[in-house]
N, C-alpha and C positions, 0 to 999 in steps of 0.2 A: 538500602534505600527502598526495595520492592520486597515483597514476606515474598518467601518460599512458594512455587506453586503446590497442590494437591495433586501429588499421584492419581490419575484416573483406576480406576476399578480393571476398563477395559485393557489398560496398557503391559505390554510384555516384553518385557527386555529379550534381546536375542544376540548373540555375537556375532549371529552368518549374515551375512551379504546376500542377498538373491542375484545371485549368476546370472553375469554381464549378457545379453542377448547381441546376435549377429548386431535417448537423450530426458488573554480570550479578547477574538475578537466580538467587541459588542452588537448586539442586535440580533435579527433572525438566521437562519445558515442560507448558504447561497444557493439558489437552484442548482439543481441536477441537470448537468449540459449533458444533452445525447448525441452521438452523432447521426445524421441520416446515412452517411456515405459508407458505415461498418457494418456490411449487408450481412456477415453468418454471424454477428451478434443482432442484429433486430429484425430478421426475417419471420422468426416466429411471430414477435409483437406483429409486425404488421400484418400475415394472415390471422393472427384473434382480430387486432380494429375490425380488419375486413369482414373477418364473418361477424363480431358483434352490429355491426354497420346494418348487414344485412337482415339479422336475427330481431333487433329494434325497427325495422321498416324505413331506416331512413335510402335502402337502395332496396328495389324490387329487385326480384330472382328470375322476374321476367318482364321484359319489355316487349310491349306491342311493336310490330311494323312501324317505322318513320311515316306520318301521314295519316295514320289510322288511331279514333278512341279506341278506348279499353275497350266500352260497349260494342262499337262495331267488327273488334277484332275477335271478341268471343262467340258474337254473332259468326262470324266469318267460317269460325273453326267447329260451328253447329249448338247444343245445349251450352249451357252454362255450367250445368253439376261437373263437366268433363275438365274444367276449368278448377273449380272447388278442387277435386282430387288431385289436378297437378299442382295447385297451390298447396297443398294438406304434403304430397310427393317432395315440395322445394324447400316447407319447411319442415320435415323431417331431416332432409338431406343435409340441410344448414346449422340444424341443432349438430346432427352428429357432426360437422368438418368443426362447428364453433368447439363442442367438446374436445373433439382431435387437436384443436391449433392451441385451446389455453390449456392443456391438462403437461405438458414439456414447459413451459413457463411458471406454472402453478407447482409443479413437482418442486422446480428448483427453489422458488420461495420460500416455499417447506425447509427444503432443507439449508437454506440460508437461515433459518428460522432454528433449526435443529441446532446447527455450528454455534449461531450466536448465545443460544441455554449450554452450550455445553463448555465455551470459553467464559461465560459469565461464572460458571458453576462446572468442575470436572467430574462430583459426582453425580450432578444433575439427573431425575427421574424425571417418567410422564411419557406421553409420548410425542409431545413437541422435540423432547430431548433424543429422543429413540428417534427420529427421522432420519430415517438415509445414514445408522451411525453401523461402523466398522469399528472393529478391534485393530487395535494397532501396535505393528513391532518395530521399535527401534533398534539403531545399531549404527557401530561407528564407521564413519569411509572415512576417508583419504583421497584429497586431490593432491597433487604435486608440479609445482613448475620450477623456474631457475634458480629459487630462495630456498625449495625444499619443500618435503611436509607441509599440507595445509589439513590441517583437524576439520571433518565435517562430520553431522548424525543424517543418518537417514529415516523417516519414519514412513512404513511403509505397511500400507493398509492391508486384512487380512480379508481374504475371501473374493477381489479383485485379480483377472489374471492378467488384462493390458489396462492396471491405471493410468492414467493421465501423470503431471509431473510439473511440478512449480519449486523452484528454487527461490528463497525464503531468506532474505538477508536481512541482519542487525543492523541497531543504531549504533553509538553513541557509547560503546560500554564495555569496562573492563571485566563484564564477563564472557563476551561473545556468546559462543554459542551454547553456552550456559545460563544466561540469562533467564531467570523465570518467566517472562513475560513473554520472551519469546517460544520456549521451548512450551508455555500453555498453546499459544495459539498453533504450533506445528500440529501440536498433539489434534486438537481440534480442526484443522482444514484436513489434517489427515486420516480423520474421522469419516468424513466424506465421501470419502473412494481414491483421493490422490495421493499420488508420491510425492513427501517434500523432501528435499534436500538443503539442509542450512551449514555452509560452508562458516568456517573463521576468518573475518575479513583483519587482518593483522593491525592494519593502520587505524581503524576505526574501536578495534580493542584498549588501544593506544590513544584516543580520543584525538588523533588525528585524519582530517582530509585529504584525501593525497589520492593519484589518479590510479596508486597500482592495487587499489578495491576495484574500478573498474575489469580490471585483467582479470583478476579471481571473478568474477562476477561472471564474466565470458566463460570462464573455463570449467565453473559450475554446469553454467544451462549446457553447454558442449556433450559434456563428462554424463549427465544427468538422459540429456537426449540420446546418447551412446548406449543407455540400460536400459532406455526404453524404445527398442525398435527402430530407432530415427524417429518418432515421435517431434512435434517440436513440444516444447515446453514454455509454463510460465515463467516470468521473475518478478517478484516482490519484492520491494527494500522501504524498511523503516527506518526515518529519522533521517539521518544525511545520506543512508545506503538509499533513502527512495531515488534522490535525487542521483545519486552512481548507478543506479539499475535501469534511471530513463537515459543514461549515455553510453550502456552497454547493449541496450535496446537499438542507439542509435549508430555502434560501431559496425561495421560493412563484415568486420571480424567474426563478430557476434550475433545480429542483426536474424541471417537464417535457420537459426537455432530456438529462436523465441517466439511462441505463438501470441503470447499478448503480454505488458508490461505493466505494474501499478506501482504505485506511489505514496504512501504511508505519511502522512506529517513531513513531505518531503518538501525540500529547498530547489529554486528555479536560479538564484543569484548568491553564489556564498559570500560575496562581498557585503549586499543588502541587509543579510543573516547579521553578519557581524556587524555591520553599524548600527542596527536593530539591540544590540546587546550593549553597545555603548551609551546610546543616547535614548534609547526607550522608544525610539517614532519609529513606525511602519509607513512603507508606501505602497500604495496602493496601483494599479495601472490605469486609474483615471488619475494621476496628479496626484491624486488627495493623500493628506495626511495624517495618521491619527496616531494618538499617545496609548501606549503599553507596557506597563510593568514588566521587563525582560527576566526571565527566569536565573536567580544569582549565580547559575552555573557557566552558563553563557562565555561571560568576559573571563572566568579564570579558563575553558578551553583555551581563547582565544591566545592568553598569555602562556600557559603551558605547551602551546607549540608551535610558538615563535617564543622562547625562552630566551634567545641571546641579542631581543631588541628590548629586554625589558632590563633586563641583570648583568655584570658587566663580568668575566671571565672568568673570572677567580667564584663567584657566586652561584655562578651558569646550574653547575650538576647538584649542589645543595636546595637551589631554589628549584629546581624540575623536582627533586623528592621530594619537596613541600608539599607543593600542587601536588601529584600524583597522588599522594597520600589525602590531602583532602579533597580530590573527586570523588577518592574512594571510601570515603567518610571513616577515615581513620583518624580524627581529628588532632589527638593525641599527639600520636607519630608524627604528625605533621609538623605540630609546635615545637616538636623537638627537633624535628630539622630547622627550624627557623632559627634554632640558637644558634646553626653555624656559619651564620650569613653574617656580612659586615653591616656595622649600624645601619647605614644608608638600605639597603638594601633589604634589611631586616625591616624597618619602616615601609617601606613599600609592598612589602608580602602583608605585613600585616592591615594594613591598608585595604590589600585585597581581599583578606580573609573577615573584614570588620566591612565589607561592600561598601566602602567609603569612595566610590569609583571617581567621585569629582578631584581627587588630587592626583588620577594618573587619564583622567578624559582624555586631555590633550595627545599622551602619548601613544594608548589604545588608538585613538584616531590616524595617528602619523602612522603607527604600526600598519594596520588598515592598508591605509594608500598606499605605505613603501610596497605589500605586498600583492595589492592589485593586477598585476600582471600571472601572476600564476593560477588567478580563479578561474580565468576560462577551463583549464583543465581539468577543470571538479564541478563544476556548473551546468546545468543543460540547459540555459536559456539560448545559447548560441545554437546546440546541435539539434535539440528538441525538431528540429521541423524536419529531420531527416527520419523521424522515427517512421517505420511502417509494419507496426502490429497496432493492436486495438489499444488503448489507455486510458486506465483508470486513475482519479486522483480520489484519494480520500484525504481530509483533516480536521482535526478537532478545532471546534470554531475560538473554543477557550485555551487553545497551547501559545503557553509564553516562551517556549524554546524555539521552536522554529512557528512563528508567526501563521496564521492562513490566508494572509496574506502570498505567500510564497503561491498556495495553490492556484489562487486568482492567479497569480502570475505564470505560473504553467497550464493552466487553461488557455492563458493568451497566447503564447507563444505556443503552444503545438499545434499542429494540422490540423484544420478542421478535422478532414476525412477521418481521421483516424482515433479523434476525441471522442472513446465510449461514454465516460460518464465522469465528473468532476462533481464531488460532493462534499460540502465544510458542513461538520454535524456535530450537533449536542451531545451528541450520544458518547464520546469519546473526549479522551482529554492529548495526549500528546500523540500515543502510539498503542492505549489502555480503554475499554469500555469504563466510562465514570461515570458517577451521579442518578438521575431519575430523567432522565427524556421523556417531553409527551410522545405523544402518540403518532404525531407526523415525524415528529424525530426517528423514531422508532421504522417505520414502515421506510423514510426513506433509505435509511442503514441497510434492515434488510434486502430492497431492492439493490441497495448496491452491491452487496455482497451477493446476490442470486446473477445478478451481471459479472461477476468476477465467476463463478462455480462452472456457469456458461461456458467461456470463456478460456477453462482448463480445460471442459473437455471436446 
């Protein structure tokens, strides 16, 4: 489905480990919500407002006495020239704090600026592309809990000796963490200065939802914060993992481990997701409604794992390698499992495979409801408000897989306090930099991304 990425130039495979230390929706995109209350993500901004405040004259640097003119305070303190020089004295002094307070926020937009040439393009030149970039080694780890083995890479930047640390989880995909799309962008945040760690989330390899990606997700930032000093760490998750990373973010298990959480094209209600793939309508959290072509991959998830409310027993394992095979666009393979389906049921796959969804609506929908009770478990509309690190959402304003709609809907439900920044943007399509964005598109991206770089460290 996605080409291959380009091997970067800078990148070096490595086998060693570094030894464990003593962790589309139509119209314009939606503002950028900040929070006021996530004081070590916007302390800097507000010392630049302040000094630029003062640097454009809108606040003196000196106030006369309560009760006294200017004139008669200058008077007061003798010539007036002595006055000149301590004004010439205050704005010297405010240029330099103004230099001091934007030059830490201006670095990092840079290099939000650097990351985003270098994931667009891995061999990328110039030196927008050269900003803030490291060479970088990958190499394989290993988590392990009650199931065994969990495959993860480490990519871990060269010339850093306490980087930072963000764990980096997939969507939606039977390659896990092989995925090109993802294993570009590790390559690229790891470009930066930080250690990512992208663990194999089993059930999401498997193009299923299910709560035990949450665990692995825990036991990543855990495992991840253990190499790094007790450091706390980040977590990322694209696609349905965004929405498993803001309820690993919110597990008390997990929770002191994570310096801050984002959200990738992630879902707030997996329930909504899925009637979104049946019926094509989005809701919104004013009421409203509006119509979206659901991307055709959507409803065969849906049937591929709840297989035995569509298929009846005898069918069951023949009809799961159909599907399987055509998520994995093996199309072929597929139709030739469909021969060993009974008529009925043979008709009905092909149904699906021909996205004729109006002769199985009904049942998708019944399916739906029968399974409503186990979405809270994969959901973070419910837990979201226990979260307490910083949270970013990002989504692409035009993804027909998970709607951005979903985002609107995790901006509503989380903490104020704790809501960094929420951005649906052009600039991107589900979980991929797509198309030509103007120029406000553009700069809000970057910002967000210089809020996330923050944020790691």
């Amino acid at each position: 489905m996605f080409p291959p990425p380009t091997e970067p130039a800078e990148t070096r495979k490595s086998p060693e480990l570094r030894p464990a230390s003593p962790a589309s929706i139509g119209g314009p995109p939606a503002p950028i919500v900040a929070s006021p209350a996530v004081a070590e993500l916007g302390a800097l901004r507000n010392r630049a407002n302040a000094a630029s405040r003062i640097a454009l004259g809108h606040v003196r640097p000196r106030t006369p006495p309560c009760g006294r003119s200017g004139v008669l305070w200058r008077e007061a303190m003798g010539t007036r020239r002595p006055w000149r020089s301590r004004r010439i004295g205050a704005g010297a002094l405010v240029a330099l704090l103004l230099l001091l307070a934007l030059a830490v926020p201006a670095w990092s937009h840079l290099r939000a600026m650097g990351l985003l040439a270098r994931l667009s393009d891995a061999k990328a030149t110039g030196w927008v592309a050269g900003v803030g970039r490291h060479t970088v080694r990958e190499a394989p780890f290993e988590l392990r809990d009650d199931r065994g083995p969990i495959p993860a890479r480490l990519y871990a930047p060269d010339g850093v000796d306490r980087p930072p640390g963000v764990v980096l989880a997939h969507g939606v995909h039977r390659l896990g963490i092989e995925e090109p799309r993802l294993k570009a962008f590790s390559r690229a945040l790891a470009s930066t200065g930080i250690a990512v760690l992208t663990p194999e989330l089993r059930e999401l390899a498997d193009y299923r939802i299910d709560p035990r990606s949450i665990a692995t997700l825990g036991l990543a930032v855990t495992e991840l914060r253990a190499r790094l000093d007790g450091r706390r760490v980040g977590l990322m998750g694209m696609s349905f993992a965004g929405g498993l990373s803001l309820m690993a973010a919110a597990d008390p298990r997990f929770a002191p481990s994570i310096g801050f959480v984002a959200s990738i094209g992630g879902h707030d209600d997996l329930g909504r997701v899925l009637r979104f793939f049946v019926t094509n309508t989005i809701e919104h959290p004013d009421g409203s409604l509006e119509e979206l072509h659901a991307h055709t991959y959507g409803p065969m998830v849906l049937v591929y794992s709840h297989i035995e409310g569509f298929f009846p027993e005898a069918d069951a394992a023949a009809a799961r390698d159909a599907l399987r095979y055509w998520l994995w666009e093996e199309f072929d393979t597929a139709k030739e499992r469909v021969k060993q389906l009974g008529p009925e049921s043979r008709a009905r796959m092909e149904a699906l495979f021909d996205h004729k969804l109006e002769t199985v609506r009904p049942e998708l929908l019944a399916e739906i409801e029968r399974q409503s009770p186990r979405f809270p478990s994969v959901s973070p509309a419910e837990c979201l408000r226990d979260v307490r690190a910083p949270i970013f959402l990002l989504h692409g304003a035009g993804d027909t897989v998970i709607p951005a709609s979903e985002t609107e809907w995790l901006a509503h439900d989380a903490p104020r306090a704790w809501l960094a920044q929420a951005l649906v943007s052009k600039a991107i399509s589900h979980v991929e930099l797509e198309g030509e964005p103007g120029w406000a598109d553009r700069l809000r991206l970057v910002h967000f991304i210089a809020g996330l770089l923050d944020a790691a460290r």
